[in-house]
C-alpha positions in Angstrom: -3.8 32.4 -28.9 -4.2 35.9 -29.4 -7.5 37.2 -30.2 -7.8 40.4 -32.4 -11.2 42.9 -32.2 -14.0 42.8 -33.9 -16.9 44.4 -33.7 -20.4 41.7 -33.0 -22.2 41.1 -36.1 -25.0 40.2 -33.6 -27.0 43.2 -32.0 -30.3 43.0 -30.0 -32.7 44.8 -32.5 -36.2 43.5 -32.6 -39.0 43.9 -34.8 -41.4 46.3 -33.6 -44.5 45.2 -36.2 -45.3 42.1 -38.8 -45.1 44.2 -41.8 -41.6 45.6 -40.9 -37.9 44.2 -42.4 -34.9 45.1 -41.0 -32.4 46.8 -43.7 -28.4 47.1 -43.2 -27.1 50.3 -43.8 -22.7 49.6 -43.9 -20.5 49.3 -41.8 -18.6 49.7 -45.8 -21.6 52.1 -46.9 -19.1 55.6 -48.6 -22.4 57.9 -47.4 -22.1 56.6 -44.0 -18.8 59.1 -43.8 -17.2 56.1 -42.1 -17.0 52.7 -41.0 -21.0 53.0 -39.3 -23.4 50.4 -39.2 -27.1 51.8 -39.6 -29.7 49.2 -38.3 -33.0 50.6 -40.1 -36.1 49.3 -39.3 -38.9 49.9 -42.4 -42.3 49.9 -43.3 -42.4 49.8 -46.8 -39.6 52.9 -47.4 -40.2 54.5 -44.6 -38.2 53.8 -41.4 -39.8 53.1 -38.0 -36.8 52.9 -36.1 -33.0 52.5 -36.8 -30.1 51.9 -34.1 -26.0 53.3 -34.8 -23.6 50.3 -34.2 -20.3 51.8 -33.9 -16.8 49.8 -32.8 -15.2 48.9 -36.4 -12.3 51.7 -35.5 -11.4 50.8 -32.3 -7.8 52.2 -31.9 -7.8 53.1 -28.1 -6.2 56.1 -28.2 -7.6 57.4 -24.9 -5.9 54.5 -23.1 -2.3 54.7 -24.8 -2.3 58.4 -23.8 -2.0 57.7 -20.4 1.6 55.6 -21.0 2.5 59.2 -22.7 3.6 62.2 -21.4 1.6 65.3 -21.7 3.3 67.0 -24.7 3.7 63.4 -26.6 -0.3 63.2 -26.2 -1.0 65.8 -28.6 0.1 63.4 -31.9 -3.1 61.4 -30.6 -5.5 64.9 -30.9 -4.9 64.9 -34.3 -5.8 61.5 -35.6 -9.4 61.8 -33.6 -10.9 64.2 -35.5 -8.8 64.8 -38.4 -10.5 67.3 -40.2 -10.1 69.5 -37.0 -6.5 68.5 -35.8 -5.7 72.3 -34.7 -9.1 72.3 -32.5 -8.2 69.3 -30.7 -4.1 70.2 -30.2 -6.0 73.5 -28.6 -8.8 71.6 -26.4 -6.2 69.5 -25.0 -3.3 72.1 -24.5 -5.8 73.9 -22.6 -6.8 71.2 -20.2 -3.5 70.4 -19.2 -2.7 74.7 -19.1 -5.3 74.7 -16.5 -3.6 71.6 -14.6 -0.6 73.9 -15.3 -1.8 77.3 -14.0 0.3 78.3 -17.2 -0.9 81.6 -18.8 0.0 81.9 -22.8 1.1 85.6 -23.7 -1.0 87.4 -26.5 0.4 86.9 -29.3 0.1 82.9 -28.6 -3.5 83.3 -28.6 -3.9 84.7 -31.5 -2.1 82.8 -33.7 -4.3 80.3 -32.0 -7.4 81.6 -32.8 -5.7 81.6 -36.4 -5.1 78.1 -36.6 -8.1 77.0 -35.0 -10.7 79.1 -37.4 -8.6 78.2 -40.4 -9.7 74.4 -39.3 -13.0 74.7 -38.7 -13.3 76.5 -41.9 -11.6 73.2 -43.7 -13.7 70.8 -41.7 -17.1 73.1 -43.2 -15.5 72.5 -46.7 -15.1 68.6 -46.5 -18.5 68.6 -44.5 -20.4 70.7 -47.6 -18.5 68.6 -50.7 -19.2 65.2 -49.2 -22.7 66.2 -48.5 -23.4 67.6 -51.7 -21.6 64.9 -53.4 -24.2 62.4 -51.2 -27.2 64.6 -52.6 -26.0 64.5 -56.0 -24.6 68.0 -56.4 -21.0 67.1 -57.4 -20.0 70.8 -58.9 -19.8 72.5 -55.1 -17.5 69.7 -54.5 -14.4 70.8 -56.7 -15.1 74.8 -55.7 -14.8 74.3 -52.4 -12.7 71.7 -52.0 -9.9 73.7 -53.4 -10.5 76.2 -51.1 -9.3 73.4 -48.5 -6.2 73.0 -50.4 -5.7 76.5 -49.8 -5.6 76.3 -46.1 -4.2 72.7 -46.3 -1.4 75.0 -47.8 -1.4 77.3 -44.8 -1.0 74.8 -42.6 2.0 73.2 -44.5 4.0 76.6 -44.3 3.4 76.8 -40.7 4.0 73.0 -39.7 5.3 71.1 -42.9 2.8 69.0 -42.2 -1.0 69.3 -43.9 -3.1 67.3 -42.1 -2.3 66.7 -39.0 0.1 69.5 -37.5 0.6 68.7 -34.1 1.3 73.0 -33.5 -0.6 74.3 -30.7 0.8 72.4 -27.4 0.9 72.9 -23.9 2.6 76.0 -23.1 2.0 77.6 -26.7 2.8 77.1 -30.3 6.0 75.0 -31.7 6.7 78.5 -33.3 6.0 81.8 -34.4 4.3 82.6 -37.7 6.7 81.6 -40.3 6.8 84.5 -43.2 4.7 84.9 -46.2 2.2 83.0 -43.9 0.7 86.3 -43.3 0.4 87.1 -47.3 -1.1 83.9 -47.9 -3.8 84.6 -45.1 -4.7 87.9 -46.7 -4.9 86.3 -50.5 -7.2 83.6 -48.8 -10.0 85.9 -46.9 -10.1 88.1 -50.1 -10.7 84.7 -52.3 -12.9 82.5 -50.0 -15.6 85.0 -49.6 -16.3 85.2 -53.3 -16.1 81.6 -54.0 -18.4 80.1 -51.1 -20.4 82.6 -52.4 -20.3 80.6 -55.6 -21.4 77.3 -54.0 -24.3 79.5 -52.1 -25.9 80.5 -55.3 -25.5 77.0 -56.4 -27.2 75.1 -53.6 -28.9 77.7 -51.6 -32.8 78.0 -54.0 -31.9 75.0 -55.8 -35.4 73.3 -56.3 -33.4 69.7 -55.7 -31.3 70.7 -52.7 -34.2 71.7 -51.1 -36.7 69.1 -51.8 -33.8 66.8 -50.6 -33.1 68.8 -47.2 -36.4 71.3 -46.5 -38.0 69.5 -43.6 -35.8 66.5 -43.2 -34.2 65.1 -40.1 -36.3 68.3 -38.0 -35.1 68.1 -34.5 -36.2 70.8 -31.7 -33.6 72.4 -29.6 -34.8 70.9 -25.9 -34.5 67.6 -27.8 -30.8 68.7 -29.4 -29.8 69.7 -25.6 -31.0 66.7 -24.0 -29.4 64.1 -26.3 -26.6 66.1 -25.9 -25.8 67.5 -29.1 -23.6 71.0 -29.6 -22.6 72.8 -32.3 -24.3 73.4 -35.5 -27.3 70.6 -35.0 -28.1 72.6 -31.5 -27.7 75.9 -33.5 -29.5 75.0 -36.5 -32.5 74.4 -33.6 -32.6 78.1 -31.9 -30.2 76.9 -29.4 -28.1 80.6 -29.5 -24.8 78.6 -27.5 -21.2 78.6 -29.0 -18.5 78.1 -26.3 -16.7 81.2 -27.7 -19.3 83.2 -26.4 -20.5 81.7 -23.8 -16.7 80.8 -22.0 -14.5 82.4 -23.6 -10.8 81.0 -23.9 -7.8 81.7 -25.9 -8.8 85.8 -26.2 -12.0 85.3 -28.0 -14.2 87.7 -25.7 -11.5 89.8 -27.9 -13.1 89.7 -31.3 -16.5 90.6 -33.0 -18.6 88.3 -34.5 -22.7 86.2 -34.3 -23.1 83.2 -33.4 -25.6 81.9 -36.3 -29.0 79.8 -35.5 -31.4 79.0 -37.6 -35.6 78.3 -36.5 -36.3 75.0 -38.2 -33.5 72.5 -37.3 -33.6 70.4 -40.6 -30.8 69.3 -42.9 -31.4 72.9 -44.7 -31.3 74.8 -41.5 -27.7 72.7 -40.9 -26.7 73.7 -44.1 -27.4 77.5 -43.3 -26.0 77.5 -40.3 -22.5 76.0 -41.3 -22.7 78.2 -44.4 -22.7 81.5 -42.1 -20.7 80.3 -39.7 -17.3 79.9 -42.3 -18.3 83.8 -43.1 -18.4 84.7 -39.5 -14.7 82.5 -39.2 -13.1 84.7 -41.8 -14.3 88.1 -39.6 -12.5 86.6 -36.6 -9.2 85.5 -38.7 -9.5 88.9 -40.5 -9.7 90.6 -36.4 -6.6 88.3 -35.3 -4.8 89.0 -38.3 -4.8 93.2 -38.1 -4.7 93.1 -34.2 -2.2 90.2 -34.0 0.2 91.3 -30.9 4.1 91.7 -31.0 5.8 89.3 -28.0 6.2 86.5 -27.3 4.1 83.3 -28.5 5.2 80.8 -25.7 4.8 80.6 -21.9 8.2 81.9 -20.1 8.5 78.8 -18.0 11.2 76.9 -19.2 10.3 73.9 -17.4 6.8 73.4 -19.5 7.8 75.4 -22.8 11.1 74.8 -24.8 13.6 77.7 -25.1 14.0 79.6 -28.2 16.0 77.5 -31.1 18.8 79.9 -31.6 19.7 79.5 -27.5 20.9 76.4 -27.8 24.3 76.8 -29.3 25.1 79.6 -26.4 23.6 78.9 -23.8 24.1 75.6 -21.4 21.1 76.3 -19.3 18.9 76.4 -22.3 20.3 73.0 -23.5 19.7 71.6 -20.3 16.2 73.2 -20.1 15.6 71.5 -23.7 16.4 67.9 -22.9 14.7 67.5 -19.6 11.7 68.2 -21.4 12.1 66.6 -24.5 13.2 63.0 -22.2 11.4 63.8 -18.5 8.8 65.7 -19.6 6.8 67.9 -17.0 5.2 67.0 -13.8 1.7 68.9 -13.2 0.2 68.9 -9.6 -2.3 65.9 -8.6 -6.2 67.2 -9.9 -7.9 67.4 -12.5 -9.4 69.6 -15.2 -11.5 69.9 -18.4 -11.4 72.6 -21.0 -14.3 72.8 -23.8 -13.5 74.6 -26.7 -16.2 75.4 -29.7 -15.0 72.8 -32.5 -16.5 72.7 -35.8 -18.6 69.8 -34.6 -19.5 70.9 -31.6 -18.1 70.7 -27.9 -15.0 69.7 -28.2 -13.1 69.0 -24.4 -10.5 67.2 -22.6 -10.9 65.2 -19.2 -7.3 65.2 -17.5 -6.8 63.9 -14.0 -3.3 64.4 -12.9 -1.3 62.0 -10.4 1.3 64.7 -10.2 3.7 62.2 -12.4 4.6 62.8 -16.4 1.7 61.2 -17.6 -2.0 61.6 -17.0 -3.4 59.2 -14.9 -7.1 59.9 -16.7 -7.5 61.2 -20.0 -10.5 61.2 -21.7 -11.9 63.7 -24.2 -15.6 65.0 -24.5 -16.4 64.0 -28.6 -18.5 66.0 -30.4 -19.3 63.6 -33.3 -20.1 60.8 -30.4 -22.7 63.1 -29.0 -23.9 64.2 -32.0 -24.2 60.8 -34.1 -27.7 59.5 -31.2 -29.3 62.3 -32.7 -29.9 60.1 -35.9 -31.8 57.8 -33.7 -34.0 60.3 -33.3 -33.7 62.1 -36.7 -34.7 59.5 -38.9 -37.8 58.4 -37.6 -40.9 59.1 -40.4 -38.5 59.6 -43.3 -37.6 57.4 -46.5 -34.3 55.3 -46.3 -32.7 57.4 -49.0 -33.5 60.5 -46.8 -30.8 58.8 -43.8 -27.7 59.9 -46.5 -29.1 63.2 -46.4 -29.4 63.6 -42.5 -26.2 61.7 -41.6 -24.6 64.1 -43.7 -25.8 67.2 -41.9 -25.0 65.8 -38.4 -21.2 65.9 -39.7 -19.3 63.5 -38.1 -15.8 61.5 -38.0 -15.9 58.0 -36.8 -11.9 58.8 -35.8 -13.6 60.4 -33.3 -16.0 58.3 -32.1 -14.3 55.1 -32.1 -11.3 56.7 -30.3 
């Protein structure tokens, strides 16, 4: 008979006092931002321990990736986390690049760039409407959530596809910048500004808001560093490290812009952090816009990049060139390589070892939201049960992700 998964309903968690009850928080709970199970140990209301069951999305991804070949891989980036599908096609078209030795001309690395900061600035609007909406500030919600719409928009002219685009991929882009992208860009980064401002003034001195976040879920930077967090949670800590800085890739040591941190590292500080850091997005799609480059957007090698469309109907080589990889794929050399790329979460990577066939042998990515979520092992320790929504919130994470 065959046996389906499911995720234990037993776990070893043991009482650590007499006066303590164990509460259930999920794995159904909405403010969970998932299918999570929350083990919280209280004390009256306050909790003296909690533990993060994880497994009820089990979808193995990591493992059917290595029956694909590279290029058929990248449908699988987009369903981990799906609020950041252009940051993962990136991370993993990089990784296998480097397997490559493939270089991506200019103008590929820009539109990029493009892609890449319009995502993380969509992830930051789901991230600050579900959190408010958690808190009880549903307004914020509806502002900025149609600001999503608006690159959700974007993203449909360039891909025909919303969500999940599948665009950037080894050797480049699927194509150019379609037209009127570049209008719709320019009508976005003159909106946007003005109306997160909006949502600022709404949240940012709110008595509520800050009775809910000020001094919740504080977490020092050496602890955010050795429980491996990234992204904004390190950030919101003092920890002044964004991979875009730090290794540059894809032509960012090419653009201005600050790396925000914050002194406190509560839910606030997260808050402030994520805030600035959609600001600091639009400077860099604002840069790449003006200075985008003429040329080229894919690598020249025909043998890990398709040939133009138009070729086809002239050109017998090209056709040829087309099918191979579309049926055989490509064949990197055996080794391996990772490439880490700044996500909106955090570190986002990919783990390739390479057997020199069409398929990875190894492929494993580095997830942000996995790193991130022990924090709230750590986080929650002293506060109220209610204050868990809060924090979970701020840590920002996409159980697609972790339960790869």
């Amino acid at each position: 008979m065959s046996q389906t998964f499911m995720p234990s309903t037993e776990t070893v968690f043991e009482r650590t006092g007499e006066n303590t009850m164990v509460v259930n928080m999920g794995p159904q709970h909405p403010s969970t931002h998932g299918v999570l199970r929350v083990i919280c140990e209280l004390e009256g209301e306050v909790i003296v321990s909690c533990k993060c069951q994880i497994g009820y999305l089990h979808t193995g991804m990591e493992k059917e990736a290595e029956y694909q070949q590279y290029h058929k891989c990248v449908v699988m980036t987009d369903r981990m986390d799906y609020l950041n599908a252009n940051g993962n096609n990136l991370a993993h078209a990089l990784a296998v690049e480097k397997l490559l030795g493939c270089e991506i001309p200019k103008r590929g690395q820009y539109l990029r760039v493009i892609l890449a900061e319009l995502s993380r600035i969509a992830s930051h609007c789901v991230w600050l409407g579900t959190h408010g909406l958690d808190l009880g500030a549903m307004t914020p919600f509806f502002y900025i959530m149609q600001q999503r719409e608006n690159i959700l928009d974007m993203f449909e002219l360039f891909s025909g596809v919303r969500m999940m685009p599948s665009w950037i991929v080894p050797g480049g882009l699927r194509g150019d910048m379609p037209e009127g992208f570049a209008d719709k860009l320019n009508a976005f980064l003159k909106e946007f500004p003005k109306e997160l401002e909006v949502v600022e003034n709404l949240l940012v001195g709110n008595p509520i808001w800050k009775e809910r976040t000020y001094d919740v879920g504080v977490i020092t930077g050496k602890d955010a560093l050795e429980l491996g967090c990234s992204g904004p949670i390190a950030r919101a800590s003092g920890v002044e490290w964004d991979l875009r800085k730090s290794n540059p890739y894809s032509s960012y040591e090419d653009f201005d812009f600050k790396v925000p941190v914050g002194d406190r590292g509560d839910v606030y500080d997260r808050f402030l952090v994520r805030i600035a850091e959609m600001k600091e997005s639009c400077k860099i799609l604002r840069q790449a816009l003006d200075g985008l480059p003429e040329g080229p957007w894919n690598t020249s090698d025909r043998k890990i990049a398709p040939p133009p469309r138009h070729e086809l109907d002239n050109s017998m080589e090209s056709l040829i060139h087309h099918f191979k990889l579309y049926t055989e794929g490509f064949h990197p050399p055996v080794g391996e390589a990772y490439a880490g790329i700044e996500g909106s979460k955090g570190e986002l990577g990919f783990y390739i070892i390479s057997d020199g066939t069409n398929r990875p042998y190894r492929w494993h990515e580095r997830p942000s939201s996995f790193m991130n979520l022990k924090s709230l092992e750590v986080l929650a320790i002293g506060h109220l049960i209610a204050d868990v929504i809060a924090i979970i919130g701020s840590i920002d994470i996409v159980l697609g992700e972790i339960d790869r």
